[in-house]
C-alpha positions as a Markdown table, in Angstrom:
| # | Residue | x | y | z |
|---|---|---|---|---|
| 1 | Unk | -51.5 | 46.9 | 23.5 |
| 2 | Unk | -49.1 | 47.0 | 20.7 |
| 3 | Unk | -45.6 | 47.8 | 20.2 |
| 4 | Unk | -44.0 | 50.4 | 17.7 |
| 5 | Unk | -41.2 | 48.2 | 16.8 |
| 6 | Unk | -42.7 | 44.9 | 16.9 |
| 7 | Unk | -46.0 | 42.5 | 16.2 |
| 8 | Unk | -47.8 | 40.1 | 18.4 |
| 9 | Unk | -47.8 | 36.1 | 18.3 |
| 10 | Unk | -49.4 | 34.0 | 20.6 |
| 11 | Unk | -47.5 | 31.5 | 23.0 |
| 12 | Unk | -47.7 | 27.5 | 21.9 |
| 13 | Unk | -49.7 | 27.1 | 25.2 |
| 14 | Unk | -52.5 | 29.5 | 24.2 |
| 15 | Unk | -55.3 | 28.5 | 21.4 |
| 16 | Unk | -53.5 | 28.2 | 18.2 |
| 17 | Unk | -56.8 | 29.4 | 16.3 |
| 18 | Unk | -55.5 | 32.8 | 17.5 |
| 19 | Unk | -52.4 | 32.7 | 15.7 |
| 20 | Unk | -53.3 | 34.1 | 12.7 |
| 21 | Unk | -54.1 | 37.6 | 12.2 |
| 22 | Unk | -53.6 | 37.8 | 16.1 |
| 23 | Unk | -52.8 | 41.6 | 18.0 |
| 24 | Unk | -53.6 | 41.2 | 21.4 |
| 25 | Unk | -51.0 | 41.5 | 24.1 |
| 26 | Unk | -52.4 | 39.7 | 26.6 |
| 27 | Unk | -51.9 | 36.2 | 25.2 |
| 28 | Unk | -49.0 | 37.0 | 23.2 |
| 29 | Unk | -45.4 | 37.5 | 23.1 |
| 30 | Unk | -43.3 | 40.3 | 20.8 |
| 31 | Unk | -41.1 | 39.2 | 17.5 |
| 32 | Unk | -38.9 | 41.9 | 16.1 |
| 33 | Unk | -40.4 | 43.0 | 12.7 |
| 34 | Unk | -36.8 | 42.7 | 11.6 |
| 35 | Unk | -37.4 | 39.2 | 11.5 |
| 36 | Unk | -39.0 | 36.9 | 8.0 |
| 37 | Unk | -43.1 | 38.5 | 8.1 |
| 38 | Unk | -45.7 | 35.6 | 9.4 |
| 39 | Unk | -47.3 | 33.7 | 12.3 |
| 40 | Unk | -44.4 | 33.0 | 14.9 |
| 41 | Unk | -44.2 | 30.1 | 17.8 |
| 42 | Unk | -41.5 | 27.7 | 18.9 |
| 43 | Unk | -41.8 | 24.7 | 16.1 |
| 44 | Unk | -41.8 | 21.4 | 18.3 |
| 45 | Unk | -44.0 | 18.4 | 19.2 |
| 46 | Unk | -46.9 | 19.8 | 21.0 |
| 47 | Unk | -47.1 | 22.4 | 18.4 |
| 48 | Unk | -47.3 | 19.6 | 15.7 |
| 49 | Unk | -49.5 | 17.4 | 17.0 |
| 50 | Unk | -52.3 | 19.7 | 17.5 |
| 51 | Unk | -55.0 | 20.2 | 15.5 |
| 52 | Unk | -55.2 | 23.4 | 13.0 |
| 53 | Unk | -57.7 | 25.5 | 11.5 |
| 54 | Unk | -58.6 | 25.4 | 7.9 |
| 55 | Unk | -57.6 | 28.0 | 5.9 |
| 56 | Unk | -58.5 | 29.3 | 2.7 |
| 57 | Unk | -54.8 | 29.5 | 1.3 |
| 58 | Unk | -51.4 | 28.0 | 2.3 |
| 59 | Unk | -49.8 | 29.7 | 5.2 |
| 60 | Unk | -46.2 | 29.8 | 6.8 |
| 61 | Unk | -45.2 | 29.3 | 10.9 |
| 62 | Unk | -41.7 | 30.5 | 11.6 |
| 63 | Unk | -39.6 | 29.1 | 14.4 |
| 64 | Unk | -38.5 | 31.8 | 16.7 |
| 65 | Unk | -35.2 | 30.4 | 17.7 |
| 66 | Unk | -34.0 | 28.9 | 14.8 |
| 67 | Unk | -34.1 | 31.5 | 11.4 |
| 68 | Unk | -35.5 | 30.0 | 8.5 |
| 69 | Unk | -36.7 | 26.9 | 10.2 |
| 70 | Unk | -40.3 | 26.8 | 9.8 |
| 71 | Unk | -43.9 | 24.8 | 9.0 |
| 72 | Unk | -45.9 | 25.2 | 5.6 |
| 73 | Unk | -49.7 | 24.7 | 6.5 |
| 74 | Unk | -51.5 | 24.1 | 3.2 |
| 75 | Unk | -55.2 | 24.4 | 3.1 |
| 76 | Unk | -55.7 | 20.8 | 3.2 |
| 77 | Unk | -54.7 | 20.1 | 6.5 |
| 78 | Unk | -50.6 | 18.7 | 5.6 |
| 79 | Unk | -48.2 | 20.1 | 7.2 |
| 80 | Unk | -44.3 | 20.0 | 6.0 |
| 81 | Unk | -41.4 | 21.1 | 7.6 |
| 82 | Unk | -38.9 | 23.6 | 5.7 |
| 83 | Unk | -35.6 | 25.7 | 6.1 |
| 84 | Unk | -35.2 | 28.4 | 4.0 |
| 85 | Unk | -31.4 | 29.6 | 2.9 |
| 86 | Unk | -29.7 | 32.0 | 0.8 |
| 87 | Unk | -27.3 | 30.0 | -1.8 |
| 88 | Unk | -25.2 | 32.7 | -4.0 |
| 89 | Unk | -27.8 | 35.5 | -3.6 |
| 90 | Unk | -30.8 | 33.8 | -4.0 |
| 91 | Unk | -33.4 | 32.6 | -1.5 |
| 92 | Unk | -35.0 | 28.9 | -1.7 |
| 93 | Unk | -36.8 | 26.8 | 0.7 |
| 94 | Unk | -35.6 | 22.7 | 0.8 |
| 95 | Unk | -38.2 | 20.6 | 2.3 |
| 96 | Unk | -37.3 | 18.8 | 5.3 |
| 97 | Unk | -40.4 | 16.3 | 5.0 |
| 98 | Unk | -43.9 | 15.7 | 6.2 |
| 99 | Unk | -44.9 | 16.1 | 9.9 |
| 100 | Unk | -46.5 | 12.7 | 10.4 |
| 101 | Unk | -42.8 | 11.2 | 8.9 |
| 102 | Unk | -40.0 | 13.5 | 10.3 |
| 103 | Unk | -40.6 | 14.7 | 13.9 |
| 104 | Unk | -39.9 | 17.9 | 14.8 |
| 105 | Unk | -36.7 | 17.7 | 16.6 |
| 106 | Unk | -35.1 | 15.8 | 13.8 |
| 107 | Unk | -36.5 | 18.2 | 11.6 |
| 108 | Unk | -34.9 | 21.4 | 13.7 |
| 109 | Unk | -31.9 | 19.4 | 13.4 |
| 110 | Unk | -31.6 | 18.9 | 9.5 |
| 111 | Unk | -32.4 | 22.6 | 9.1 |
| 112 | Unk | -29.2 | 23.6 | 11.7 |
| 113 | Unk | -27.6 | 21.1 | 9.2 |
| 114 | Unk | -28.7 | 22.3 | 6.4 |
| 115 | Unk | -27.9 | 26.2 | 7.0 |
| 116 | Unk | -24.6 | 25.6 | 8.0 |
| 117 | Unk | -23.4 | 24.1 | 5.3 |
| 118 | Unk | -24.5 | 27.1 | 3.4 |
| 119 | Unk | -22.9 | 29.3 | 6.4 |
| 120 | Unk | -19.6 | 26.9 | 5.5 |
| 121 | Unk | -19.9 | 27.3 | 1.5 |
| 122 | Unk | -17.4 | 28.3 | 0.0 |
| 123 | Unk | -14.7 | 27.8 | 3.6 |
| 124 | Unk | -12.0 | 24.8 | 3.3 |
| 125 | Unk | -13.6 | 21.7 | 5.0 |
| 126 | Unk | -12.0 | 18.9 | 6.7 |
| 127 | Unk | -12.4 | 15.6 | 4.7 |
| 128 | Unk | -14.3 | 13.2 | 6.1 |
| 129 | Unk | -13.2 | 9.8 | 6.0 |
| 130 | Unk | -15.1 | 6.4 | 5.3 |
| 131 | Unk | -16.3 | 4.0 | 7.9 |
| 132 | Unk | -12.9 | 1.8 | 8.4 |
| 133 | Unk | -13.5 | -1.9 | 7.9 |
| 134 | Unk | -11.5 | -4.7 | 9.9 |
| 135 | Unk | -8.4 | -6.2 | 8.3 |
| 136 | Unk | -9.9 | -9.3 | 7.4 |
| 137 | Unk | -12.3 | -8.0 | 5.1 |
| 138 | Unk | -10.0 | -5.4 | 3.7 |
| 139 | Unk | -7.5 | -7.9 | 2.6 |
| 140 | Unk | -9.5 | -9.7 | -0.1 |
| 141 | Unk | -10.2 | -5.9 | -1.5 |
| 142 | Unk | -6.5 | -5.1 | -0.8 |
| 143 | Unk | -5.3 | -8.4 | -2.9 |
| 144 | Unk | -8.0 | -8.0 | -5.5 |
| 145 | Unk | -7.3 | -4.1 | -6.3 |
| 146 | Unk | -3.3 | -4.5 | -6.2 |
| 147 | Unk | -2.5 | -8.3 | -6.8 |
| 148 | Unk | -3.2 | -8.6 | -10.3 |
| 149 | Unk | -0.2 | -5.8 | -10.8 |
| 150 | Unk | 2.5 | -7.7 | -9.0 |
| 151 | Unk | 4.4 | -10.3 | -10.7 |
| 152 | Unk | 3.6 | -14.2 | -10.1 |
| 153 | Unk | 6.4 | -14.7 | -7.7 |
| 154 | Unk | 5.9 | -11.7 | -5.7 |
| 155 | Unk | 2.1 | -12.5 | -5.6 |
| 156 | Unk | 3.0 | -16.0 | -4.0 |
| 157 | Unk | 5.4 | -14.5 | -1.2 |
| 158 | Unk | 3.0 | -11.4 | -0.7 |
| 159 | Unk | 0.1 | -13.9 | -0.4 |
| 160 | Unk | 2.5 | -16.3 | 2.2 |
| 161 | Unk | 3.2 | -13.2 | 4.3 |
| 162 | Unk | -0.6 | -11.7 | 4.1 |
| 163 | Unk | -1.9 | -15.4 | 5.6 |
| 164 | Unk | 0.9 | -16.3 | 7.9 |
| 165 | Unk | 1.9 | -13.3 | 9.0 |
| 166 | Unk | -0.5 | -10.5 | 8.9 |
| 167 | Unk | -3.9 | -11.5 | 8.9 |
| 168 | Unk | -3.7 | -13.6 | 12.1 |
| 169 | Unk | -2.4 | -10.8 | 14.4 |
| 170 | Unk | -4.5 | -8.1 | 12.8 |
| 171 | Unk | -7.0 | -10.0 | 11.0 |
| 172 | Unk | -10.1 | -8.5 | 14.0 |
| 173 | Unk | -8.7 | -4.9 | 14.4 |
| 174 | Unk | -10.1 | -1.8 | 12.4 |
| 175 | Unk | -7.9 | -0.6 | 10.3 |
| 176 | Unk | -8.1 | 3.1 | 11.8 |
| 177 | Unk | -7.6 | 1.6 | 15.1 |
| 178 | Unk | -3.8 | 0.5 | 14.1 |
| 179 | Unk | -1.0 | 2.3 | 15.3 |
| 180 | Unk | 2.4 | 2.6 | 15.9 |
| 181 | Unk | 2.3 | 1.1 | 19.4 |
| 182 | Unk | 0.5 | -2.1 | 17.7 |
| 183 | Unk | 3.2 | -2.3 | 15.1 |
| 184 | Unk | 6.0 | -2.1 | 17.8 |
| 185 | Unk | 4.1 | -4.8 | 19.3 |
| 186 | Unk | 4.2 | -7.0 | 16.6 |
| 187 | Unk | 7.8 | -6.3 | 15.6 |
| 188 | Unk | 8.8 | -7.4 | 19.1 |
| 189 | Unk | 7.0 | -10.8 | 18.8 |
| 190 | Unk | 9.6 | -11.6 | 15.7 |
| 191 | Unk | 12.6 | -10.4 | 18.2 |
| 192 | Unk | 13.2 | -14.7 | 18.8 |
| 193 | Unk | 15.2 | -15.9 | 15.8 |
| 194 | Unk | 12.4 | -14.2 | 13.3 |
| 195 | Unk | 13.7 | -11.1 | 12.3 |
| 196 | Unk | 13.9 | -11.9 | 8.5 |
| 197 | Unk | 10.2 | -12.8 | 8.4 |
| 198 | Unk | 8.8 | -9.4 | 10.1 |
| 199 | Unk | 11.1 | -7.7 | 7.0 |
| 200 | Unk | 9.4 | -9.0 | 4.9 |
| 201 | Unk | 6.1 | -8.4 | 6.4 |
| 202 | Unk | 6.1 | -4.7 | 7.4 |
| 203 | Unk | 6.1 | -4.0 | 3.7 |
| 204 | Unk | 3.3 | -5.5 | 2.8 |
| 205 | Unk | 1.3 | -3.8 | 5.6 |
| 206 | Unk | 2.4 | -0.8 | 4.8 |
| 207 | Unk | 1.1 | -0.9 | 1.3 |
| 208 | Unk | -2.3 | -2.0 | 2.7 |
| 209 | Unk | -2.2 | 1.3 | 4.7 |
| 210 | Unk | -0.8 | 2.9 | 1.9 |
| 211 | Unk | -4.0 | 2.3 | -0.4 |
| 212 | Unk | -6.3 | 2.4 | 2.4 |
| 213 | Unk | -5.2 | 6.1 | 2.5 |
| 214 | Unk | -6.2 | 6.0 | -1.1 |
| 215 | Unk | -9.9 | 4.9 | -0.2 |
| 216 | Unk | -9.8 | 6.8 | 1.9 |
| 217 | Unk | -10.2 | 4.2 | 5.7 |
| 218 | Unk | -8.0 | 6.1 | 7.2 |
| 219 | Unk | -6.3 | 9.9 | 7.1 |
| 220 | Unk | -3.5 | 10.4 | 4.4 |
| 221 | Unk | -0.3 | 10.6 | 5.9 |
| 222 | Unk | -1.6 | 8.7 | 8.9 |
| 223 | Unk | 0.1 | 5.0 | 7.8 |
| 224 | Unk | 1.1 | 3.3 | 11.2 |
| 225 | Unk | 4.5 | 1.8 | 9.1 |
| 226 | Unk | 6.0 | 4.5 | 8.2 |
| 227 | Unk | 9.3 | 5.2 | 9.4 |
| 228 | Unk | 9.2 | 2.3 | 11.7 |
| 229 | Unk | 12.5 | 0.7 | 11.4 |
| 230 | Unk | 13.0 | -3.0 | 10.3 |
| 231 | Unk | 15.8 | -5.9 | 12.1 |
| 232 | Unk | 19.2 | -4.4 | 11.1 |
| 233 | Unk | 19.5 | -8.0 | 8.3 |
| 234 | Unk | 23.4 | -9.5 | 9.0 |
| 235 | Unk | 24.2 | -10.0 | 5.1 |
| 236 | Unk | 26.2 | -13.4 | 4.3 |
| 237 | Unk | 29.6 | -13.2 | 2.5 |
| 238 | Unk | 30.3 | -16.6 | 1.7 |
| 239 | Unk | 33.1 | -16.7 | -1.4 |
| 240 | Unk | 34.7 | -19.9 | -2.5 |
| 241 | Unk | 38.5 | -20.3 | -2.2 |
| 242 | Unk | 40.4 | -21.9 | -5.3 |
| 243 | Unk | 40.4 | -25.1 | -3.1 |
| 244 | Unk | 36.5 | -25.7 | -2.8 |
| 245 | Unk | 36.4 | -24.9 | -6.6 |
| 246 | Unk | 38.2 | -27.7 | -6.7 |
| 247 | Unk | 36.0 | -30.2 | -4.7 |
| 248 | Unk | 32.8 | -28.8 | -6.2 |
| 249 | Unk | 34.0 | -29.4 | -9.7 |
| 250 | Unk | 35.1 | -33.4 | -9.0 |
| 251 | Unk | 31.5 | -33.7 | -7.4 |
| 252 | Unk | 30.0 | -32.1 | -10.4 |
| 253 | Unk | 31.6 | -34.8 | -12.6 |
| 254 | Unk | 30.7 | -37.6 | -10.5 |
| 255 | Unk | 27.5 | -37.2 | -10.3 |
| 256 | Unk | 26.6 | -35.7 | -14.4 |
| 257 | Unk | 25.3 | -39.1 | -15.4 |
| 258 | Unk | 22.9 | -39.7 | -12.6 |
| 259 | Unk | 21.5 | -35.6 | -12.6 |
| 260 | Unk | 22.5 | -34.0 | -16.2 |
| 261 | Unk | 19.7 | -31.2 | -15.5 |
| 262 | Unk | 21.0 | -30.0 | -12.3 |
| 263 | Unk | 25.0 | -30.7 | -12.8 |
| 264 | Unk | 24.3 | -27.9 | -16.0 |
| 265 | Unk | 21.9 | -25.9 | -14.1 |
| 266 | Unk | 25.0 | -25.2 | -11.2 |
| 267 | Unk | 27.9 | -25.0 | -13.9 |
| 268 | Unk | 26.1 | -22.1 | -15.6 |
| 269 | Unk | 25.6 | -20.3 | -12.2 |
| 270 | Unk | 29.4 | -21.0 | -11.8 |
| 271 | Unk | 30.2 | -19.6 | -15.2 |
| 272 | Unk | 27.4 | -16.9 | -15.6 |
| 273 | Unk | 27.3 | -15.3 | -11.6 |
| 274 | Unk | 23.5 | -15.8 | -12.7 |
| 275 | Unk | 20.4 | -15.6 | -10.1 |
| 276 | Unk | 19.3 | -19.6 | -9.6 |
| 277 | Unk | 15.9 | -18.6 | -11.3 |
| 278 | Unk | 17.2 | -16.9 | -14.0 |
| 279 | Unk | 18.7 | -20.2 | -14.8 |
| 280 | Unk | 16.4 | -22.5 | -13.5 |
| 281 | Unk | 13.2 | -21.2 | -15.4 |
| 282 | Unk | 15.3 | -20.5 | -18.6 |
| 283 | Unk | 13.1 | -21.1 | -21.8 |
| 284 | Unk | 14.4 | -21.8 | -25.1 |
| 285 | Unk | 13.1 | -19.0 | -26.6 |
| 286 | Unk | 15.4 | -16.7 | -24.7 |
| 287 | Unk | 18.3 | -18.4 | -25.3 |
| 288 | Unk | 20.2 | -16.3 | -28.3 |
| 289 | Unk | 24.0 | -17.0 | -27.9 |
| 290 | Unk | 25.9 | -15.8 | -27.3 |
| 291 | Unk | 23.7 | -13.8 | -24.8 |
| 292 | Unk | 20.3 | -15.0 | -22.6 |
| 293 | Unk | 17.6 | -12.1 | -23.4 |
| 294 | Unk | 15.2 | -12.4 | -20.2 |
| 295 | Unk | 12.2 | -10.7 | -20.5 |
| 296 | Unk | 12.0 | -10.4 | -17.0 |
| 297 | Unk | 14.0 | -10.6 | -13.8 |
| 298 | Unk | 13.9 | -9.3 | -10.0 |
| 299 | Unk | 15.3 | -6.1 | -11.4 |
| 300 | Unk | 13.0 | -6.2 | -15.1 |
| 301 | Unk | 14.1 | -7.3 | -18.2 |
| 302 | Unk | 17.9 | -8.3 | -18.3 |
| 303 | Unk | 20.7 | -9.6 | -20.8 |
| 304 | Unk | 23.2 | -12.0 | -19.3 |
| 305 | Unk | 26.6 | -12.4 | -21.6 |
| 306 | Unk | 28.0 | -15.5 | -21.7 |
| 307 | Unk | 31.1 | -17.0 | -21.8 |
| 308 | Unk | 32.8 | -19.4 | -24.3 |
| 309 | Unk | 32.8 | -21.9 | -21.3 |
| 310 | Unk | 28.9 | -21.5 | -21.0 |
| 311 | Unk | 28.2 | -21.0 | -24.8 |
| 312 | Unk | 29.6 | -24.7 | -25.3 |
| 313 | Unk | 27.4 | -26.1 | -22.4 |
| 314 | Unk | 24.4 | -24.7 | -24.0 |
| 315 | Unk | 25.0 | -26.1 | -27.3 |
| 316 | Unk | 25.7 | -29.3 | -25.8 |
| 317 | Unk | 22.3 | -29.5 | -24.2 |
| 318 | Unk | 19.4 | -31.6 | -26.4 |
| 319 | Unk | 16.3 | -29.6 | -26.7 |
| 320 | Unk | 13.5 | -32.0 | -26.9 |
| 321 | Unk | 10.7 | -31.5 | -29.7 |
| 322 | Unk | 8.3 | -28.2 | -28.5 |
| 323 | Unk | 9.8 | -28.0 | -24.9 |
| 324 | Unk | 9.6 | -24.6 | -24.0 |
| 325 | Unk | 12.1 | -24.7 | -20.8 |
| 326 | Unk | 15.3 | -25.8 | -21.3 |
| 327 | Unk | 15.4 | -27.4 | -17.8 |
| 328 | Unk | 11.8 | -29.0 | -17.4 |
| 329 | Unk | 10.5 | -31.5 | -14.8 |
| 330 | Unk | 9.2 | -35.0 | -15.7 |
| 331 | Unk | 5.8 | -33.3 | -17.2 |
| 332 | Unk | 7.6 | -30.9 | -19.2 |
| 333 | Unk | 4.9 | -28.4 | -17.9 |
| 334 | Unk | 7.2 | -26.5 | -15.3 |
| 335 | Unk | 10.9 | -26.0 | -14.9 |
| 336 | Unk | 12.4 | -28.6 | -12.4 |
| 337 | Unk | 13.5 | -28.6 | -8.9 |
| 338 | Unk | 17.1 | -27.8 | -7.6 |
| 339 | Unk | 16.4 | -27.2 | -3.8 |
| 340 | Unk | 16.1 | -30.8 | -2.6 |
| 341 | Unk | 19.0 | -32.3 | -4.5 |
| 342 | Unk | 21.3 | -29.2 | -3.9 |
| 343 | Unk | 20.9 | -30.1 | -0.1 |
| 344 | Unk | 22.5 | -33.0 | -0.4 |
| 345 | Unk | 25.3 | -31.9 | -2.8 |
| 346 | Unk | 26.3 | -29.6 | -0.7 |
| 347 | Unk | 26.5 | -32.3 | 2.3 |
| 348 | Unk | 29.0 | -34.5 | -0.6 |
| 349 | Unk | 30.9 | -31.5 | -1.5 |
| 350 | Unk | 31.9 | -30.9 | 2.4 |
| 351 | Unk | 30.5 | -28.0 | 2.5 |
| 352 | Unk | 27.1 | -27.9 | 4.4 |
| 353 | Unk | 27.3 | -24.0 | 4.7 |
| 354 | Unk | 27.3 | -23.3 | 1.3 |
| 355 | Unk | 24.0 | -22.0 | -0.1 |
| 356 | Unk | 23.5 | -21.5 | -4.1 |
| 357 | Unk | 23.2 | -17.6 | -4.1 |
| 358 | Unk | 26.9 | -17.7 | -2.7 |
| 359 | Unk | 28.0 | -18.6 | -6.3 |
| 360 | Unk | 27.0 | -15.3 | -7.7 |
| 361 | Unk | 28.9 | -13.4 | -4.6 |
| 362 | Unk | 31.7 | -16.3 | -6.1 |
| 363 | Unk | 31.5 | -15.0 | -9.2 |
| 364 | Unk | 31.9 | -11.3 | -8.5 |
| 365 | Unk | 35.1 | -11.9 | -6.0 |
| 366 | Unk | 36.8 | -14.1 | -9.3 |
| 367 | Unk | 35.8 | -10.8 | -11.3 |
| 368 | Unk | 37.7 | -8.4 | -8.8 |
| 369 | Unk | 40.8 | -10.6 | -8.5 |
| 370 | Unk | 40.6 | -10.1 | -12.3 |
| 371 | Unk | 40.4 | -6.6 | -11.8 |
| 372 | Unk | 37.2 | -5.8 | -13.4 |
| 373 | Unk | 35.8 | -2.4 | -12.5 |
| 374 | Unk | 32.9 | -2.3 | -10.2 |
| 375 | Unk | 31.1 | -0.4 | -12.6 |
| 376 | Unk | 31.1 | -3.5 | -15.3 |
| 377 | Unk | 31.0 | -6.7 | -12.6 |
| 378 | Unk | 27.5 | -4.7 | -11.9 |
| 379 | Unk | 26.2 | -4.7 | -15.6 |
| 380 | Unk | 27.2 | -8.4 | -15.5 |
| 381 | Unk | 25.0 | -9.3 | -12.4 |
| 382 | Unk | 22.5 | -7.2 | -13.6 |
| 383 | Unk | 22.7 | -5.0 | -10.6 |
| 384 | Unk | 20.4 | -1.5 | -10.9 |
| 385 | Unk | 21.8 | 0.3 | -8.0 |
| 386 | Unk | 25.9 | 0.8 | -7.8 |
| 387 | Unk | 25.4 | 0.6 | -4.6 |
| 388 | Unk | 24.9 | -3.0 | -4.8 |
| 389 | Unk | 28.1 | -3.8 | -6.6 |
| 390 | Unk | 29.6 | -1.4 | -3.8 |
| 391 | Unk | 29.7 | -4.4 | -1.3 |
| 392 | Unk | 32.4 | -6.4 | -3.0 |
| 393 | Unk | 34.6 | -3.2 | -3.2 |
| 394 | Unk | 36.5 | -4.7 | -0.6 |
| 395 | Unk | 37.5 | -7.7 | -2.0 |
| 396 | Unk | 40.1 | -5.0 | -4.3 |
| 397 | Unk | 41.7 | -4.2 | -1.4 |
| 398 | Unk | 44.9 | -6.0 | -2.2 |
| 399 | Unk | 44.7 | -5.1 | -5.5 |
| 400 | Unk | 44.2 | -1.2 | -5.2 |
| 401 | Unk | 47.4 | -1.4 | -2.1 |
| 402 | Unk | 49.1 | -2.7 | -5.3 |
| 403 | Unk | 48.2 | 0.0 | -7.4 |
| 404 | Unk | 49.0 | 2.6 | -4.9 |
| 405 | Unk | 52.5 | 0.8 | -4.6 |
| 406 | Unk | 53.3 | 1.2 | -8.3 |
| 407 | Unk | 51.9 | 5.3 | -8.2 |
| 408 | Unk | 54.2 | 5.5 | -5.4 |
| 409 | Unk | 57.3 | 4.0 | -6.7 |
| 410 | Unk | 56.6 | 6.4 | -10.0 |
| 411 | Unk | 56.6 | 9.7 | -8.2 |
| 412 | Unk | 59.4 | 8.4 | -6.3 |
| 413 | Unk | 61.7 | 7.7 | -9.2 |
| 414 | Unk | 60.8 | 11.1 | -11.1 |
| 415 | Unk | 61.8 | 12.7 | -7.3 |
| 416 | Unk | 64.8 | 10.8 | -7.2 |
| 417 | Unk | 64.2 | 8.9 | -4.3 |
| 418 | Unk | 64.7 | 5.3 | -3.4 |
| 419 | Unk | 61.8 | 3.4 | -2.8 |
């Protein structure tokens, strides 16, 4: 018996030598006609394992759950599994491999696969992201990738930070495994008398997370350091009264004969408000008086001005035959060393407290007892931001109550009133 609307197809129990050309309704089951035309029968493991007849061309078995999914049966006995789609209009068939190699529920699978994404075509799709590696072997990618563009001293603290402080706490985890609870975590461990060295580390992290983004490890915007708030740093003020001038200066003279190199190197930070590298690593070549023309700095390229005071103390240093710095160490191949000696200057000047940056801030005080504007003491330091200048603003205090004084006493006189 037959139905109007429909054909008959034989069930996967029932003789599969039946299937084609079959019409009998006693060992068959109906397909709507509305369906792809061919031999029907739910594609799985029994059905591909059995045995089919020969036929005299290729022929097609269609899965009746899943549309499109079905088995190509060529006259030679292979059999391949297939999905066909509909990709802008027009119909193909992709093949999903043969039956000995692909088995038939990973070949139903493939096919959902593969006709969804074509369902999906076209539809905004969430981006995927790579399989995240551990820490340890994302560094050396990390330093190799982003290194190379950092200058030589930041590479050697970046490097000091990435082994000391980083990789040891983090060096096992999976980089998409990170988040802000483990960062508050490790900010807490520096909570002891460390505070300095986790501000100096979260930075680096976060560019790690930052480029990771960028390879996409983890999800963009999804950096674990962002926003997380550093140790509130206590910045030292330490300027030098007329008095300790005094007893730095008497030191300096004692002891010129036995270190030449580092008595100049600490008079030109007096006289020039200089950074102690800037002085320290000085080559000849950028010495063009009456002016130092750095090429580089921790703010980029930078022109000190100099003073008479230290235009005469550079002319009355010897440069040696081809020495390229003008303060070298015994080899000649590197500029020399002030840390260990400044330790124990300080100790013979009195004044144990007294580190070497605190002669810039020295130098910017003298400048706004002078009355120098702001704007200009920062173009001498080589400052970028105003802000940074901004921090000695108060040390004009006395000096703007004295201006306001005189405005004062003006208006006063032109109102007729005594002062």
């Amino acid at each position: 018996m037959t139905a109007p609307d429909g054909c008959l197809v034989p069930r996967n129990s029932c003789n599969f030598t039946n299937l084609i050309g079959s019409s009998g309704s006693d060992d068959g089951h109906m397909v709507p006609k509305r369906l792809l035309p061919g031999n029907r029968a739910y594609l799985d493991g029994n059905l591909a394992r059995r045995k089919f007849s020969p036929a005299a061309s290729e022929y097609v078995i269609w899965d009746t759950e899943l549309a499109g999914f079905g088995l190509r049966v060529r006259p030679s006995g292979n059999r391949y599994w297939f999905v066909r789609l509909r990709r802008r209009g027009r119909h193909c068939r992709v093949s999903l491999g043969k039956v000995e190699d692909v088995d038939a529920l990973t070949a139903r699978g493939e096919a959902r696969k593969r006709l969804a994404e074509v369902a999906l075509e076209g539809l905004p799709q969430r981006v995927t992201t790579k399989i995240a590696p551990v820490v340890d072997d994302y560094a050396e990618e990390f330093w190799t990738d982003c290194a190379r563009h950092w200058k030589e001293s930041t590479q050697k603290r970046n490097r000091n930070v990435l082994v000391a402080d980083i990789l040891p706490h983090f060096g096992k985890m999976r980089l998409d495994l990170i988040g802000r609870a483990e960062i508050a975590r490790w900010r807490d461990d520096y909570a002891n008398g460390r505070e300095s060295r986790y501000n100096r580390s979260v930075p680096v992290l976060s560019a790690m997370f930052k480029y990771a983004e960028q390879l996409g490890y983890i999800r963009k915007g999804s950096n674990p350091c962002r926003g997380m708030p550093g140790f509130r740093k206590i910045k030292k003020e330490r300027f030098l009264s007329p008095q300790e001038f005094y007893h730095i200066a008497r030191q300096l003279d004692a002891e010129e004969a036995k270190y030449p190199g580092h008595v100049t190197i600490v008079r030109l930070l007096i006289f020039t408000g200089a950074r102690v590298s800037e002085i320290r690593d000085l080559e000849w070549d950028w010495v063009q008086l009456p002016r130092l023309l750095l090429p580089d700095s921790k703010t980029g390229a930078k022109t000190i001005w100099l003073g008479s005071q230290a235009v005469r103390i550079f002319q009355s240093i010897e440069r040696a035959d081809d020495a390229r710095f003008v303060f070298p160490n015994r080899t000649g191949e590197r500029p020399m060393s002030l840390s260990p000696w400044w330790e124990a200057f300080r100790r013979r000047c009195a004044l144990p407290d007294l580190r070497i940056h605190d002669l810039r801030h020295s130098f910017a005080s003298v400048a706004v007892r002078e009355r120098v504007a702001l704007a200009t003491i920062g173009r001498l330091l080589g400052h970028v931001l105003p802000e940074t200048t901004a921090r000695y603003a108060h040390l004009a205090d006395e000096t703007i109550a004295e201006a306001a004084q005189r405005v004062s006493g003006g208006l006063a006189g032109n109102l007729g009133l005594s002062e």
